[in-house]
N, C-alpha and C positions, 0 to 999 in steps of 0.2 A: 504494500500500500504506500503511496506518494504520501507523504506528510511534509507541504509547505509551511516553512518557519518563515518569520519576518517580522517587523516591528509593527502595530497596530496602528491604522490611520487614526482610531479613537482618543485610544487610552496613550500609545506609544512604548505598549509593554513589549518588548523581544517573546513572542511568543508563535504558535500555532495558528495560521489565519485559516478562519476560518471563510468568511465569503466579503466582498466587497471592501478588503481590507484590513478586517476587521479580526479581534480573535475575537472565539468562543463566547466568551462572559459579554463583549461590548457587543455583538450579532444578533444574542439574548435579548438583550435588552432594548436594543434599538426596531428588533420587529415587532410588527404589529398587524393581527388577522383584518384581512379584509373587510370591509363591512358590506353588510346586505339586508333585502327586505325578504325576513321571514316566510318562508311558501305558504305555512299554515296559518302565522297569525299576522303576519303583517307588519311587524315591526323592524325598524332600520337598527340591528346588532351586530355585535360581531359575530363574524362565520362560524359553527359550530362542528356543523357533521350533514350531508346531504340536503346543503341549502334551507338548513332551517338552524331556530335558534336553540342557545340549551334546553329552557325549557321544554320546548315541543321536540327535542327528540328522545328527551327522559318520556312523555307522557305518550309515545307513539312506540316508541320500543323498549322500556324499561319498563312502564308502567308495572304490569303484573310481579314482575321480579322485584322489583321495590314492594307492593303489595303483602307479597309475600312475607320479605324479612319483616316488615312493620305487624302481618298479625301474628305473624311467633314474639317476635318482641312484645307485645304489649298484650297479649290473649293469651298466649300460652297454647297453642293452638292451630293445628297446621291449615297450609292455605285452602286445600278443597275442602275441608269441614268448614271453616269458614262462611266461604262458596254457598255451600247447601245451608247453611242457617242462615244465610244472611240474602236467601232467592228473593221471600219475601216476608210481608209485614205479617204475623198469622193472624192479628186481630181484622184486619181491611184487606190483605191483598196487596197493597202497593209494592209496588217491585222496582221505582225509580233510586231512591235511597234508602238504605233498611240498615239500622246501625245495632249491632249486638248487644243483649240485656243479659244481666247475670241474675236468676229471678231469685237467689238466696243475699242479694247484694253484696258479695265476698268477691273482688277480682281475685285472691287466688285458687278461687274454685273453676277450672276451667273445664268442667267435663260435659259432656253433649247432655246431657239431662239438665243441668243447670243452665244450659243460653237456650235464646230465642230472638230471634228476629224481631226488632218493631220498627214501623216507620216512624221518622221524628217526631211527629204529634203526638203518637201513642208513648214515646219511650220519655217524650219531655212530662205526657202526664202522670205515667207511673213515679215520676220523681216528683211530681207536684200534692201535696199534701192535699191540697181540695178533691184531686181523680185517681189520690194512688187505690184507694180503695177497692172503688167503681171498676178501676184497668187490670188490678191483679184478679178481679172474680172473673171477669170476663178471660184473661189466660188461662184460671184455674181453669173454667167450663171446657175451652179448645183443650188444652191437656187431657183433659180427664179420659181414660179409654171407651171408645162407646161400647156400653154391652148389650 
């Protein structure tokens, strides 16, 4: 391998150039990613990864994988159990947002008997002391085995 030494147009250090005159460390630092307007959202950033920005390419192909580690870190609970508790709301049905409920209120209790799926109306009123009453009969009744 060619390894050009010479003194830096930058800095002026006797070193390794690396492009434009430059060594290594001044190259570093003097670049700077192109900018562009976002395909997905529109916004003028810098370049990221297939003409879009960080964010949207975390939310277009990492998503799930981030998903993932966030419900074992914080549920104790792997991602397709998850998944299936969280299809939909079991008191209405809603399947847009459906956020995890621990119905013994223990987060270290993370076992499939203890969660349930509710949509945010329902899971903000089980914590509301006016409807918790009213919301936990109504789960009790969906629990209950029909015989």
């Amino acid at each position: 391998m060619n390894v050009v030494t010479g003194k830096c147009v930058n800095c002026g250090k006797e070193d390794e150039i690396h492009a434009h005159g430059k060594c290594y460390h001044c190259y570093r630092q003097s670049y700077k990613q192109p900018t562009i307007a976002c395909k997905k959202c529109g916004q003028t950033v810098q370049h990221h990864s297939r003409g879009m920005c960080h964010n949207c390419v975390q939310m277009k192909f990492y998503y799930e994988r981030i998903k993932g580690f966030n419900v074992k870190k914080y549920h104790n609970i792997d991602y397709p159990t998850w998944k299936e508790l969280t299809k939909k709301c079991i008191l209405c049905g809603f399947d847009k947002v459906v956020d995890l409920h621990h119905l013994d209120k223990c987060r270290e209790n993370s076992s499939k008997e203890n969660l349930v799926g509710l949509c945010p109306n329902h899971h903000r009123m089980i914590h509301d002391i006016r409807y918790s009453d009213e919301t936990q009969e109504e789960i009790r009744k969906k629990l209950e085995p029909k015989a």
